[in-house]
C-alpha positions, 0 to 999 in steps of 0.5 A: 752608858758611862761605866761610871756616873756620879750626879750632883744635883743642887740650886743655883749657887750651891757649888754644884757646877763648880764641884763637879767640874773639878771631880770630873778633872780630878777622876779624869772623867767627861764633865755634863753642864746640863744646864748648858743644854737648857741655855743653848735651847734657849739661846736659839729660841731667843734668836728666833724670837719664838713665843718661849711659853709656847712649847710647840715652837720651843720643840721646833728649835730643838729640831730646826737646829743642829746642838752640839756639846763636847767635854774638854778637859773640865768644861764643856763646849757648846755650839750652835750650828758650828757656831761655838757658843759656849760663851753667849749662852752665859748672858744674863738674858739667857739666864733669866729666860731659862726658865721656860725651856727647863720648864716644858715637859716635852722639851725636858724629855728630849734633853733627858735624852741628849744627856744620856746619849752624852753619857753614853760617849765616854767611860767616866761622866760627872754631871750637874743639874736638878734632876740628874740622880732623879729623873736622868741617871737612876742607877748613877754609882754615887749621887749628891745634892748641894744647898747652901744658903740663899744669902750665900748663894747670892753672893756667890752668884755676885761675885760670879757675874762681876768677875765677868763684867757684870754689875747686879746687886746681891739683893737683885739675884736673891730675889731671882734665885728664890722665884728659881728655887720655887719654879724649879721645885714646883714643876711636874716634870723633874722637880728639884728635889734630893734622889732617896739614896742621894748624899747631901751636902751643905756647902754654905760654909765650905770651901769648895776644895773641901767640898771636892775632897768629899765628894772623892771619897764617897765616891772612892767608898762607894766605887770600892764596895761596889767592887 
């Protein structure tokens, strides 16, 4: 395991993703998009055109295909049987179909253990997600869950999509992010919900530099009175 983790956890468009890439760039650490795992499993159960509520054939894709996920400099590539994919995991379809891997026990289970075996590659890791300071990293040295408003996340998440391309109205992805939210924290199997000694942060009306800058310091406070 990395010498060094720090979680942050959050709901979507909470700046989550966004934070923690830039304090892994900023502790020159490996930056974990857990949430690329989940996209990649689902990209390939799309393509297999697979019953996504049926948890046996989404098992079967995790083995009948080859994942790979690397840290490079503040991102992390994907690919799919050395097809890089780190870009197609971002469709809004795969997106809205997400939800039905994230959401099997058994898949979970196995993707818990491909991002400790991540962790497990490098020094230093910042990793993102919903159950990283809960259910993945425990023992992490710092841990953090974001919020922020859900009209704010959604014009984030807006603003996200239209720098690529794509054209959904604010009012569309709030109402996507809520039915996320109440699947995400309903679920039995690492739920969204804060870790006991986790910081949380609002970042509704936060710059996300402030935000990093905050996080560095609990973490420089933390790292030294570990030491």
């Amino acid at each position: 395991m990395a010498e060094l983790v720090i979680t942050i956890d959050g709901p979507a468009g909470s700046g989550k993703s966004t934070a923690a890439r830039l304090l892994a760039k900023k502790l020159d650490a490996a930056f974990l998009d857990t949430g690329s795992m989940y996209r990649a499993v689902t990209l390939a159960a799309m393509k297999a055109k697979i019953d996504l509520n049926n948890e046996k054939q989404l098992l079967a894709v995790l083995d009948k295909n080859d994942f790979k996920f690397e840290a490079k400099q503040d991102k992390m590539l994907v690919s799919i049987n050395n097809e890089d994919s780190t870009e197609q995991i971002r469709s809004p379809e795969v997106t809205a179909n997400a939800k039905y891997v994230a959401s099997s026990p058994k898949v979970r289970q196995r993707l818990v253990q491909m991002q400790r075996d991540f962790a497990a590659r490098y020094d230093k890791v910042v990793t993102e997600g919903r159950d990283q300071g809960t259910v993945v990293f425990p023992d992490a040295i710092a841990k953090f869950f974001l919020i922020a408003d859900l009209a704010e996340r959604a014009q984030r998440r807006q603003a996200e999509q239209s720098a690529k391309g794509i054209n959904e109205s604010v009012e569309s992805i709030q109402n996507a992010l809520d039915r996320r939210d109440k699947s995400d924290r309903g679920r039995t199997v690492g739920p969204l919900k804060p870790a006991q000694d986790a910081v949380i942060i609002n970042t509704t009306d936060l710059p996300i530099d402030q935000v990093v800058e905050r996080l560095f310091e609990i973490v420089k406070t933390k790292c030294s009175n570990k030491n």
